[in-house]
C-alpha positions as CSV (number, residue, x, y, z in Angstrom):
1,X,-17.5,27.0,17.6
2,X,-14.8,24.3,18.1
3,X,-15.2,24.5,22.0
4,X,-18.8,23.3,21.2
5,X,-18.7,21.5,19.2
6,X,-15.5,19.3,21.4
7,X,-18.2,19.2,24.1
8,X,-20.4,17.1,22.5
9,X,-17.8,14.8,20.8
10,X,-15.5,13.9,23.9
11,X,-18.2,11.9,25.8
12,X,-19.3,10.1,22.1
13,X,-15.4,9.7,21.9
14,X,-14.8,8.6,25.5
15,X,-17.1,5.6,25.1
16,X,-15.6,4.2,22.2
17,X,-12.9,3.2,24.2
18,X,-15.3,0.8,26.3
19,X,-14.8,-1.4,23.3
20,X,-12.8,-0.1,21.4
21,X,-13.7,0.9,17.3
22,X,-11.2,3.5,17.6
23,X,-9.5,2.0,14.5
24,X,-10.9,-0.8,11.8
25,X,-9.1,-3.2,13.5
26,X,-11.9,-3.0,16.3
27,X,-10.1,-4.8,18.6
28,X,-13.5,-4.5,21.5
29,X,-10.7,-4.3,24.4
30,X,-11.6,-1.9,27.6
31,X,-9.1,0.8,27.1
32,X,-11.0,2.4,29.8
33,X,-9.7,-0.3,32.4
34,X,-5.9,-0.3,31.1
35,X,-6.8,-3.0,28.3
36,X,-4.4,-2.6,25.3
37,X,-5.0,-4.2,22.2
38,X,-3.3,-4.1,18.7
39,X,-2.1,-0.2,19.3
40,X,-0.6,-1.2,23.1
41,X,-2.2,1.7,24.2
42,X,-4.9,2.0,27.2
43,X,-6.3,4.6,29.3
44,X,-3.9,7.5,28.3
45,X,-1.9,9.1,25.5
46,X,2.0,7.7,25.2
47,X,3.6,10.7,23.8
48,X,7.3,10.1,22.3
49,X,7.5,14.0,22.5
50,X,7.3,17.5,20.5
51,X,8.7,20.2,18.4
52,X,8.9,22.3,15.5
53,X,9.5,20.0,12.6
54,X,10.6,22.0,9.5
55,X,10.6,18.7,7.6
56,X,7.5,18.4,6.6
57,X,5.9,19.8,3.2
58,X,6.8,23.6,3.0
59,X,3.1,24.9,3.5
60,X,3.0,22.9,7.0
61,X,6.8,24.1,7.7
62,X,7.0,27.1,6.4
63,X,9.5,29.3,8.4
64,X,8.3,28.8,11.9
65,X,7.9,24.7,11.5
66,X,5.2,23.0,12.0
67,X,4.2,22.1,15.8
68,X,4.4,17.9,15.9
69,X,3.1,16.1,18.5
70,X,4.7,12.3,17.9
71,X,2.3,9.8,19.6
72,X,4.2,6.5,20.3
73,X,2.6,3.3,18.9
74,X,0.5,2.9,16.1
75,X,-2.6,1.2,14.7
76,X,-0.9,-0.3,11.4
77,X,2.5,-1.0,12.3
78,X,4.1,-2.1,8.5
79,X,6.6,-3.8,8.3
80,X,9.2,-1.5,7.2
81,X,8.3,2.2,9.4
82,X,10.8,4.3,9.9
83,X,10.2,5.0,13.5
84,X,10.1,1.5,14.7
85,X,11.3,2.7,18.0
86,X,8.1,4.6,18.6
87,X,5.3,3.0,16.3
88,X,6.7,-0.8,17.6
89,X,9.0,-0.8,20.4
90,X,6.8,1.9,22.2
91,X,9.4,4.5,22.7
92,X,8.3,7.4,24.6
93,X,6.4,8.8,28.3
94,X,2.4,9.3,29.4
95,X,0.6,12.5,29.2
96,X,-2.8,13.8,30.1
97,X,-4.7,16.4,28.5
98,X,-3.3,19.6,30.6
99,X,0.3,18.0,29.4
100,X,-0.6,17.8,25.6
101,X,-2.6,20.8,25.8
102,X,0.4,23.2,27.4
103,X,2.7,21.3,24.6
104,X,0.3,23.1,22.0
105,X,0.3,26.3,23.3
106,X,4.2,26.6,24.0
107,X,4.9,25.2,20.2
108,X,2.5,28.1,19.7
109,X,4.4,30.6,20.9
110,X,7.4,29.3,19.5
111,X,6.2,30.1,16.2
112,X,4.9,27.0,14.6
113,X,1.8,28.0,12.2
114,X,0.0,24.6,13.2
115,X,0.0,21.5,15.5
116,X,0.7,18.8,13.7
117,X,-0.7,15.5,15.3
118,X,1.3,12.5,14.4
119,X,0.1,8.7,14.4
120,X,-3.4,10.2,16.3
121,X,-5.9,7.7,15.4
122,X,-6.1,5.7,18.2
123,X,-5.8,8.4,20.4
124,X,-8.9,10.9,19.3
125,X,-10.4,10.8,22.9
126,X,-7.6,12.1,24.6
127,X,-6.6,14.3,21.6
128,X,-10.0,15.9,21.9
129,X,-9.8,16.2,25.6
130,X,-6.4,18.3,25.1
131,X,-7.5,20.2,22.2
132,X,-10.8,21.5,24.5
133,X,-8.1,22.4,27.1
134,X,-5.8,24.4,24.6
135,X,-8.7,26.3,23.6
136,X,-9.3,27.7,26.8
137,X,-4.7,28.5,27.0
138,X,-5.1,30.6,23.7
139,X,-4.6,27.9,21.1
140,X,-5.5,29.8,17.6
141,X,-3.0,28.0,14.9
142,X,-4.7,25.0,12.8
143,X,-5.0,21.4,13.4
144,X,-3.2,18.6,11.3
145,X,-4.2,15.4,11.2
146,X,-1.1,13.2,10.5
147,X,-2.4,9.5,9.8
148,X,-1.8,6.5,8.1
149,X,-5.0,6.6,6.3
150,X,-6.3,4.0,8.3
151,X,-9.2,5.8,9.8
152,X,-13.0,5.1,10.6
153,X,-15.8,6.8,9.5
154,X,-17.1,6.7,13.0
155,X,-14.0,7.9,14.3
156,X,-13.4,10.7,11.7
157,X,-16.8,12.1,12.3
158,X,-15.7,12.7,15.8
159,X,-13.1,15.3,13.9
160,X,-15.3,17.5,11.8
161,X,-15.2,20.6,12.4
162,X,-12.1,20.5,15.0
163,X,-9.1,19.3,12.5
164,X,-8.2,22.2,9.8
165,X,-6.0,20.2,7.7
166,X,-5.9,16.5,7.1
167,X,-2.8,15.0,5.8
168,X,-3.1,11.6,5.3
169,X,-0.9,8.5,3.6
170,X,-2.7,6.5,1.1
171,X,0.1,3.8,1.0
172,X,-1.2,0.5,-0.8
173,X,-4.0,0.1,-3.4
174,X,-3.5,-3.7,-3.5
175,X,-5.7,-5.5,-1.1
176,X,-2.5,-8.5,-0.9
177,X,0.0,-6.3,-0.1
178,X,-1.5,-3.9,2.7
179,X,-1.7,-7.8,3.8
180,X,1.9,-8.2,3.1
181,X,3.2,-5.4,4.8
182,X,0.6,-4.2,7.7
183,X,-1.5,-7.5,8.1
184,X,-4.4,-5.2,7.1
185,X,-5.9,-6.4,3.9
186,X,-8.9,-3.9,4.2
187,X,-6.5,-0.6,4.7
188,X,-6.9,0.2,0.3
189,X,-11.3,0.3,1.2
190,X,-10.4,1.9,3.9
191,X,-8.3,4.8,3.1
192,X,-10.3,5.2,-0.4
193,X,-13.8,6.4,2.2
194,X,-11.1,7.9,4.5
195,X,-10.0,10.3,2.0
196,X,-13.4,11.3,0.3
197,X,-15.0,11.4,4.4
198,X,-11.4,13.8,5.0
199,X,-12.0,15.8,1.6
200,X,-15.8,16.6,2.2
201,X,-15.1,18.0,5.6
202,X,-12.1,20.7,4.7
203,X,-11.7,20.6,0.6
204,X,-8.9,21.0,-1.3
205,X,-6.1,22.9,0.7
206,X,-6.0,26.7,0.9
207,X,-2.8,28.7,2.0
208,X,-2.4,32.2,2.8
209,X,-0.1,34.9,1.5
210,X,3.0,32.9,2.8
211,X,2.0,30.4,1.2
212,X,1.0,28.7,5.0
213,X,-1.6,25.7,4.7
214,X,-4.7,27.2,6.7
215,X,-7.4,24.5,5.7
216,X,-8.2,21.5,3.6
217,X,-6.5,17.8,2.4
218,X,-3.0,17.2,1.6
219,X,-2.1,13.3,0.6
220,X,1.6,11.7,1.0
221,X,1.9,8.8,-1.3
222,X,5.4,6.8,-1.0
223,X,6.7,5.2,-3.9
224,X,7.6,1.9,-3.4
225,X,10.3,-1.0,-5.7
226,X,7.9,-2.5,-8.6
227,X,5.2,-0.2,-8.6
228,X,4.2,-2.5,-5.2
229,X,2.1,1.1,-3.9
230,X,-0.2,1.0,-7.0
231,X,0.7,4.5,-7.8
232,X,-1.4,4.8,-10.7
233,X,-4.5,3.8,-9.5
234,X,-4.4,5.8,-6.1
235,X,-3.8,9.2,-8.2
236,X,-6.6,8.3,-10.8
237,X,-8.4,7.9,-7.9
238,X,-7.6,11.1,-6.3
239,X,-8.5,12.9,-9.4
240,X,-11.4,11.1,-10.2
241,X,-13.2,10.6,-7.1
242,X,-11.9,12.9,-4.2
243,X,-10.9,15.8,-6.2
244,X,-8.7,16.9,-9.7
245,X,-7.0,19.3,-7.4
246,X,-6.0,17.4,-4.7
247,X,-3.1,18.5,-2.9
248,X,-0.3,15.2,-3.2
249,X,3.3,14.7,-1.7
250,X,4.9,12.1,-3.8
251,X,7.3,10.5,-1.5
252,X,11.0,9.4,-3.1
253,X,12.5,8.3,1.0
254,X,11.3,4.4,0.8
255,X,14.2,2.3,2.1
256,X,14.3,-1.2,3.5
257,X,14.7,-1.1,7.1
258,X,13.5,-3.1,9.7
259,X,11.1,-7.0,8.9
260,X,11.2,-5.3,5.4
261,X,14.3,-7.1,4.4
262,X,12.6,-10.4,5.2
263,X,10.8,-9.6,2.0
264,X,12.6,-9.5,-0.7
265,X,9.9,-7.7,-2.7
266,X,10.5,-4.5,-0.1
267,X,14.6,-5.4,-0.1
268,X,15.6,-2.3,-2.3
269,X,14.4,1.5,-2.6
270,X,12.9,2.6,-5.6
271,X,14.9,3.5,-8.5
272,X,15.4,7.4,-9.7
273,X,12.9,5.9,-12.9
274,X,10.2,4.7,-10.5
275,X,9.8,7.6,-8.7
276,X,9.8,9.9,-12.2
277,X,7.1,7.7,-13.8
278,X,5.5,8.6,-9.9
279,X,5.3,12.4,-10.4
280,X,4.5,12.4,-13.7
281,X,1.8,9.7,-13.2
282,X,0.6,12.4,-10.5
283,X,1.3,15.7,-12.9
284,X,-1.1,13.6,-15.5
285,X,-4.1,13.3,-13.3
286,X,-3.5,17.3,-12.7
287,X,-3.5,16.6,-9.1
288,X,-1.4,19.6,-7.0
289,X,2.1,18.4,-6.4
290,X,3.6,19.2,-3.5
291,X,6.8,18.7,-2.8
């Protein structure tokens, strides 16, 4: 079904990049020719590298890890990441689709229960490309989609019916400071159809008897100093218009690194308080907590 279904979507995917809507910044460069715009990436897939991560939320992890592929550069760059080295400074080596593909298929057999696509958005063409390719190695395990939130419509009809679980950020709900942070003033619209697009393709997440994501939506929300994420609203938003049981990670690890210390809003991590009220603005809504 998904080899099908990849062979109609790569050509629709492949000439996005003409002029490129990958992204909503829409930056209409010729990735095709080796133009790069806001993401500084072109013709191919810059791929920082891969591994079993057993970081990530125990139904991704479990006890095999979760199979990341860390794509270097990103489309919304904020001003305090964590991996400045490979969203920003650009850290990392070219691949093709028979690299990223054989990548898959040895995390595979090293026991990962999915591959776990990291910063993909503005690389869906070639993702698709090496997904097709996996297929025909023996790829079974699920797809993650690991993204800021900051995803098209356009671009994340391209997905359905290839990605299994979506796992997506929904960072800011305040127009101004997804301005402040990521120059990006439309990411809260944005990631609010993102999410409900994400939710009506796979639902609410499903595990197995191990307790293994197989399928559906799992949301990260970080807590930032002075309530600056709009934590209140995004979970009364999950619950109220994606869905009551929505699957959410509420993120403690915010800590000023980087142009965020030029801010003096973003100068200091949360407090243990602010992170409480967090959760148990989450655990009100009903919403799944993850941790």
């Amino acid at each position: 079904m998904k080899k099908a279904m990849l062979q109609q979507r790569i050509p629709k995917a492949w000439a996005q990049l003409k002029r490129c809507r990958l992204c909503p910044r829409a930056c209409g460069v010729d990735r095709t020719s080796g133009e790069t715009g806001i993401c500084n990436t072109g013709d191919q897939a810059v791929v920082y590298g891969f591994m079993p991560h057993h970081g990530e939320e125990p139904p991704l992890s479990g006890s095999g890890g979760s199979g990341t592929i860390f794509f270097t550069h990103c489309n919304l760059r904020c001003c305090f990441c964590q991996n400045e080295d490979i969203s920003i400074r650009g850290d990392g080596e070219p691949a093709n689709p028979e690299q990223m593909a054989r990548a898959m298929v040895r995390l595979q057999d090293l026991g990962c229960h999915n591959i776990n696509f990291v910063t993909p958005t503005h690389v869906v063409p070639f993702i698709l490309k090496a997904v097709d390719r996996a297929l025909d190695l023996g790829l079974e395990i699920p797809l993650v989609y690991n993204t800021s939130g900051y995803d098209t419509a356009e671009t994340l009809a391209l997905l359905d019916g290839i990605i299994d679980i979506y796992l997506p950020d929904f960072k800011f709900w305040d127009s101004e400071v997804a301005d402040m942070v990521c120059d990006a003033p439309d990411y809260p619209e944005v990631a609010r159809q993102a999410l409900k697009i994400m939710h009506r393709q796979v639902g609410d997440l499903k595990v197995d008897g191990q307790g293994i994501a197989r399928s559906g939506l799992l949301v990260r929300h970080l807590v930032l100093p002075d309530d600056l994420a709009g934590t209140q609203e995004i979970v009364q938003f999950l619950a109220q218009k994606v869905s009551s049981r929505t699957a959410v990670n509420i993120m403690s690890q915010y800590r000023p690194v980087g142009n965020a210390f030029a801010n003096v809003k973003l100068s200091r991590p949360p407090t243990v308080e602010e992170y409480r009220r967090a959760v148990e603005l989450a655990r009100h809504q009903g919403l799944f907590l993850v941790d």
